[in-house]
C-alpha positions as CSV (number, residue, x, y, z in Angstrom):
1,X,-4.0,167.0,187.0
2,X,-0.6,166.0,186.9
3,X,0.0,162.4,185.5
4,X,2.6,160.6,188.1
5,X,5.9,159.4,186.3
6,X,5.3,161.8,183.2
7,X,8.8,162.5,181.2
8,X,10.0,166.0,179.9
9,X,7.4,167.5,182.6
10,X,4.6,166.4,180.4
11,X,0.8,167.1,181.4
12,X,-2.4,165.6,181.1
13,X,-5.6,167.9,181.5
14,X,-9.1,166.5,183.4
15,X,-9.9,165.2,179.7
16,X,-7.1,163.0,179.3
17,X,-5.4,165.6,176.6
18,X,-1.7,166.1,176.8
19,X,-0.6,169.3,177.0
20,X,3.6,170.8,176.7
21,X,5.0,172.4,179.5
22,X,5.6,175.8,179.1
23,X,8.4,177.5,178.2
24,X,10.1,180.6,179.4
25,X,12.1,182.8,177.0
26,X,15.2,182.5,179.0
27,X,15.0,179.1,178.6
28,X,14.0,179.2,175.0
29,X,17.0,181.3,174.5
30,X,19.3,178.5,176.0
31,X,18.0,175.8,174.1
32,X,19.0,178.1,170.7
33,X,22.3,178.3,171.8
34,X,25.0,176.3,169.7
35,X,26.0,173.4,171.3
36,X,29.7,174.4,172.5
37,X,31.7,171.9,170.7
38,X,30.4,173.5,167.1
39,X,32.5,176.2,166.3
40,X,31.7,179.1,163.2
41,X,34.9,177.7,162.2
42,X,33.4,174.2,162.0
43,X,30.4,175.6,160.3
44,X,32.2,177.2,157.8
45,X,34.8,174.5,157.0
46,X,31.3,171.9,156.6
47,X,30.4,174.4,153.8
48,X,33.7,174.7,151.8
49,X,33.3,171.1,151.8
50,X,30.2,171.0,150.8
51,X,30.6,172.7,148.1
52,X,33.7,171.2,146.9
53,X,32.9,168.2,147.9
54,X,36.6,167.1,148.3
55,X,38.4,167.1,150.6
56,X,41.2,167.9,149.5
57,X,40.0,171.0,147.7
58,X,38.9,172.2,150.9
59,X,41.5,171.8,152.7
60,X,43.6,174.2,150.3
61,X,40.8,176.5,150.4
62,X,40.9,177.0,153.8
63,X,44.8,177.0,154.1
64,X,44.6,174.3,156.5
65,X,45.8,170.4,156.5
66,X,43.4,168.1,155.0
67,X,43.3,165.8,158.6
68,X,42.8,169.0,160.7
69,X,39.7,169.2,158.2
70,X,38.5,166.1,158.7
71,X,38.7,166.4,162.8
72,X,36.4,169.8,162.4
73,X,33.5,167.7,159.9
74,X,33.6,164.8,162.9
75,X,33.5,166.5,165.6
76,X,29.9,168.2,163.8
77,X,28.7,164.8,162.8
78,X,29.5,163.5,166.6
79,X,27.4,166.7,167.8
80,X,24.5,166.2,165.0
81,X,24.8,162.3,165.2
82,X,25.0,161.3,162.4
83,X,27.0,161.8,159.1
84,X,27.1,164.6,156.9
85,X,29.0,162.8,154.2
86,X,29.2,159.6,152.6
87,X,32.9,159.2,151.7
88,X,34.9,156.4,149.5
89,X,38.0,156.8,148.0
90,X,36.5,158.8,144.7
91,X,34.0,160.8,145.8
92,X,32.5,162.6,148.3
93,X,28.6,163.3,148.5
94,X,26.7,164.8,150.7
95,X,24.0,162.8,153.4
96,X,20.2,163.6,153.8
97,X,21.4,164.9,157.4
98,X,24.2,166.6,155.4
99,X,21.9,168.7,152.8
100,X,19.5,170.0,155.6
101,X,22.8,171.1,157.8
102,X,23.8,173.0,154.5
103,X,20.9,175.7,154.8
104,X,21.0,175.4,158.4
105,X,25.1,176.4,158.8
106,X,24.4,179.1,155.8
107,X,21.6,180.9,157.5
108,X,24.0,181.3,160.9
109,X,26.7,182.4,159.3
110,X,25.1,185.0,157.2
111,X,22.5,186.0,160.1
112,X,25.8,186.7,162.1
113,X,27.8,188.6,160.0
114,X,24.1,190.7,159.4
115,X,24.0,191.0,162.9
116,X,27.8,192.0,163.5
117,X,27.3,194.7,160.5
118,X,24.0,196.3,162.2
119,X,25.8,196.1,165.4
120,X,28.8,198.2,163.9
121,X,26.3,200.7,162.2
122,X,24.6,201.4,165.5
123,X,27.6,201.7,167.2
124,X,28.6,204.5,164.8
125,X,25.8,206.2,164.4
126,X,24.9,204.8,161.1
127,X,21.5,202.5,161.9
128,X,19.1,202.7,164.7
129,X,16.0,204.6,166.0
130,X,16.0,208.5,167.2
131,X,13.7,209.7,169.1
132,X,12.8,213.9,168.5
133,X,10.8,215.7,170.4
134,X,10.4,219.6,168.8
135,X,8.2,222.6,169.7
136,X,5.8,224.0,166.9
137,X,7.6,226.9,166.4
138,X,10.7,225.2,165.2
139,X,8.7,222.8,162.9
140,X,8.6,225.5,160.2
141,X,11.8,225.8,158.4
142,X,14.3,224.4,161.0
143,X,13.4,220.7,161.2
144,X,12.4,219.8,157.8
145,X,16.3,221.1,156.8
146,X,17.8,218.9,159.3
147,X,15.6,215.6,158.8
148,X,16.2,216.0,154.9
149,X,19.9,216.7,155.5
150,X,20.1,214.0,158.3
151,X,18.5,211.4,156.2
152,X,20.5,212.0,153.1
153,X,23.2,210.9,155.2
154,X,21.9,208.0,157.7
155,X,19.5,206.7,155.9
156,X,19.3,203.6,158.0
157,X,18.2,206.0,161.2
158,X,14.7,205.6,161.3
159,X,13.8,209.1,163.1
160,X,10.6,209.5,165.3
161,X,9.2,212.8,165.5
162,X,6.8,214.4,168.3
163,X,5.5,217.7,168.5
164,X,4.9,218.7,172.1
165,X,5.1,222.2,174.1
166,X,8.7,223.1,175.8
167,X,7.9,222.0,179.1
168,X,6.5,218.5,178.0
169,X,9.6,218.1,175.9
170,X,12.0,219.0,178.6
171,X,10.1,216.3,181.0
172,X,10.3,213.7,178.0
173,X,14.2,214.2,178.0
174,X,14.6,213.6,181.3
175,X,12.2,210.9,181.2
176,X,14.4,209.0,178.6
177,X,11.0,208.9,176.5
178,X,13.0,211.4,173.8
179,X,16.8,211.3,173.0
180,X,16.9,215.0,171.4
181,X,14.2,218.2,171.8
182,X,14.2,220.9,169.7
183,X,13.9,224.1,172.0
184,X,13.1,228.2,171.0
185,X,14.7,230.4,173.4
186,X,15.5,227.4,176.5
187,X,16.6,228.2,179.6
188,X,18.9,225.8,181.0
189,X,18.0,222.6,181.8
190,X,19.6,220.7,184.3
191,X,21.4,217.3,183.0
192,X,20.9,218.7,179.9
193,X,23.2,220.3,177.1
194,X,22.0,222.9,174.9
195,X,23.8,223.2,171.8
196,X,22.3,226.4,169.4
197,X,21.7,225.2,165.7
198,X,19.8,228.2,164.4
199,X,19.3,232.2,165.4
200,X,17.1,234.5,163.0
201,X,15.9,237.8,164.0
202,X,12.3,239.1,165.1
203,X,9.5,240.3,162.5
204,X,7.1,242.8,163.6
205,X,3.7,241.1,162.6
206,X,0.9,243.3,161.6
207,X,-2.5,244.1,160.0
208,X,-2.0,245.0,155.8
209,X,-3.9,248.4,157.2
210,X,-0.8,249.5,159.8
211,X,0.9,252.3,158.8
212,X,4.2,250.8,159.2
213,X,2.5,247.5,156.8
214,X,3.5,249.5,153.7
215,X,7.2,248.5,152.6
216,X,7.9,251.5,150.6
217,X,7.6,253.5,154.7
218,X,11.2,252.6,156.3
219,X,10.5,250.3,159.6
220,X,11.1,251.8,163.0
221,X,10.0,249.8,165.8
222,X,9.5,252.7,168.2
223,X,6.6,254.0,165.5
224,X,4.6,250.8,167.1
225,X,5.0,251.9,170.9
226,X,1.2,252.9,171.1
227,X,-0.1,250.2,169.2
228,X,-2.1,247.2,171.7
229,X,0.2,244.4,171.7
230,X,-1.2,240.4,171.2
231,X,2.1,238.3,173.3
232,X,2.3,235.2,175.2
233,X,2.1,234.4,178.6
234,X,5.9,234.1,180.4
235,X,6.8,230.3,180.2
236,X,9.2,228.7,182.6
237,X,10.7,226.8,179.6
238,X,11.5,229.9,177.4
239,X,12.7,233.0,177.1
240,X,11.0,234.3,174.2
241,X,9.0,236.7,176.3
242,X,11.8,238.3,177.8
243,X,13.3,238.5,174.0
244,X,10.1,240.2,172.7
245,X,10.3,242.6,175.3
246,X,14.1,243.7,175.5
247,X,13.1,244.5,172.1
248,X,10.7,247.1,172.7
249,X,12.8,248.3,175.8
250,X,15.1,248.8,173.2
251,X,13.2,250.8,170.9
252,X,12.2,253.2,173.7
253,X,9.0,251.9,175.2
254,X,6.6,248.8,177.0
255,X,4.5,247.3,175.2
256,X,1.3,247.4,176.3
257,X,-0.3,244.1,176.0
258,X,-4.2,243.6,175.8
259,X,-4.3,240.0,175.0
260,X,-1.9,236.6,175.5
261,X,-2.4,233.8,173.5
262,X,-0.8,230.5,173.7
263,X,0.8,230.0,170.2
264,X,2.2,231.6,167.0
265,X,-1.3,231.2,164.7
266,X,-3.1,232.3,167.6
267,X,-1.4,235.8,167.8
268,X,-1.4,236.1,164.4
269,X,-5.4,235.6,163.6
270,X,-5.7,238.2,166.5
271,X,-3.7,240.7,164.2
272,X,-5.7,239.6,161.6
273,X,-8.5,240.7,163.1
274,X,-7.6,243.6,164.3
275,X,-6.9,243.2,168.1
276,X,-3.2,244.4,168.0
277,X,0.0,243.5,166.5
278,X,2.7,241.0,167.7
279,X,6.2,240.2,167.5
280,X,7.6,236.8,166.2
281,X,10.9,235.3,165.1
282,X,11.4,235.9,161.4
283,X,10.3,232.2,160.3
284,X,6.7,232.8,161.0
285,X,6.8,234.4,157.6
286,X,6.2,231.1,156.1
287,X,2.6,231.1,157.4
288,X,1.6,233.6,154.6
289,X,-1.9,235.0,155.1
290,X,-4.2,237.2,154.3
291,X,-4.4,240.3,155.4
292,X,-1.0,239.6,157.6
293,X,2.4,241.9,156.6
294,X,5.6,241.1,158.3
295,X,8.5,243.3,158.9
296,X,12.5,242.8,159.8
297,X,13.6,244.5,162.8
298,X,17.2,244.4,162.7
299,X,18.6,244.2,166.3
300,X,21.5,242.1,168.1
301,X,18.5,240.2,170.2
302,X,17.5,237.2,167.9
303,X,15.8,233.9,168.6
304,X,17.5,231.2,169.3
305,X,16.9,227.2,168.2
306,X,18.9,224.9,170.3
307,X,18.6,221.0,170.7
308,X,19.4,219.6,174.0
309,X,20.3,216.2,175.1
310,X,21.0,214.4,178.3
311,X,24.7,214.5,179.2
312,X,25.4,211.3,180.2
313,X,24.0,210.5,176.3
314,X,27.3,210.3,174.0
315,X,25.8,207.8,171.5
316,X,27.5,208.9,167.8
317,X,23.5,209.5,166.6
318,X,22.2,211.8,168.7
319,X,25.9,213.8,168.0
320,X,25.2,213.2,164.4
321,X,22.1,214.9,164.3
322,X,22.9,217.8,166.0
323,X,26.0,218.1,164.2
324,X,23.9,218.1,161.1
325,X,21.7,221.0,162.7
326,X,23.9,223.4,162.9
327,X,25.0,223.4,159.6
328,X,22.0,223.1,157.7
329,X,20.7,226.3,157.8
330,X,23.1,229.8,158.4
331,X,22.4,231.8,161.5
């Protein structure tokens, strides 16, 4: 219930309590506004003063005319008031008012110049929050080198990573939910621009019994064209099917595939046990195993890394980072 003739919009509750109105943060945000007729100039004459506490001193400080000065301290204390200094013709001293508007005026100032410094980092790239979205397969040597290059450099970005499959990263670009993915072998994306940091070439993966798993017998890729192949699936996102197999077109044959898998470990524990051999891009070689050999195949067709980002996103970190991609590791 409403009490009739309340001030400030007031409340009283059933119970006779009084209860404050609401307050949206619109309004809350006007009410913090500086009234207009206190200037940062003002605010930062009132401290010169206040820590000379003459006002002549000041006045020379600030390269202004000492009755300029005193207009910019009254026209505060008209705004406040009340005084912020008790004056006679020796000394000058600061009011109770005066002493809590010290702190007050000190924390603006330096929470603005904080704020036009972060502002100016952001702007360039320097500070802020990125956003990148990478596929498993580049997670191995790729991205560590560029997050411990990149923050050696920005170390005000914070950088949020998330590890997703090529088509759920390409959605989260377009979605605005990532600002940079990290792609194997993309296709184009529309409204997107892929910009290659990294190509390595293909290792044949296979079991330590293979003939070819022995590295004193030279490699020939055709030597594996009746060997049971373990490959993945053709993905909409990538092209690292089509890679795998221009490969073996290459070498003189099809492989004949007798099991797909959906990622890198995958096809390799099938080697492991037996099922067939695979072919990977060279960096699966970190994922030393047992039992696992790998061998180069030198050809022009090589896997390629690329980050893409919208088009319409020209912000200095996102351009930063993949700058620093493609020269962290040599292709």
């Amino acid at each position: 219930m409403t009490r009739p003739g309340a001030a400030s919009g007031m409340t009283t509750t059933a119970s006779g309590d009084s209860k404050l109105p609401s307050i949206s943060p619109e309004k809350t945000m006007t009410t913090l506004r500086p009234p207009p007729l206190v200037e940062l100039r003002h605010l930062h004459a009132f401290l010169v003063v206040a820590e000379e506490l003459h006002f002549g001193r000041a006045a020379i400080r600030l390269g202004i005319a000492q009755p300029p000065l005193s207009q910019q301290i009254k026209r505060i204390e008209r705004v406040l008031g009340h005084p912020l200094f008790v004056r006679d013709t020796r000394n000058v001293s600061l009011t109770p008012a005066g002493e809590a508007f010290v702190e007050t005026a000190r924390m603006v100032l330096q929470q603005l110049a904080l704020g036009i410094e972060r502002s100016r980092a952001v702007a360039t790239g320097d500070a802020g929050r990125l956003a990148v979205g990478f596929t498993p397969t580049t997670a191995l040597r790729l991205l560590p080198a560029i997050v411990h290059a990149f923050r050696g450099d920005y170390a005000r970005v914070e950088i949020a990573l998330s590890e997703m499959m090529p088509d759920a990263l390409i959605e989260g670009l377009r979605r605005g939910e990532i600002d940079l993915a990290l792609l194997r072998d993309a296709r184009p994306i529309e409204g997107a621009e892929l910009v290659t940091l990294h190509t390595e070439p293909f290792v044949a993966v296979l079991p330590a019994g293979h003939p070819l798993a022995d590295p004193a017998v030279p490699f020939d890729l055709a030597a594996m064209a009746g060997d049971p192949f373990v490959l993945f699936p053709r993905n909409p996102a990538s092209h690292s099917m089509e890679a795998v197999i221009a490969l073996c077109v290459e070498a003189g044959f099809t492989p004949r595939v007798v099991q797909e898998v959906p990622g890198w470990q995958t096809a390799i524990a099938m080697v492991g046990s037996g099922l067939g051999v695979t072919i990977l891009p060279e960096s699966v070689d970190s994922l030393k195993l047992p039992g696992i050999v790998y061998r180069r195949i030198e050809s022009p067709i090589r896997s390629i890394i690329c980050a893409a980002r919208r088009i319409d996103d020209e912000r200095p970190m996102v351009r930063n980072f993949i700058e620093r991609g493609a020269s962290v590791m040599p292709t």
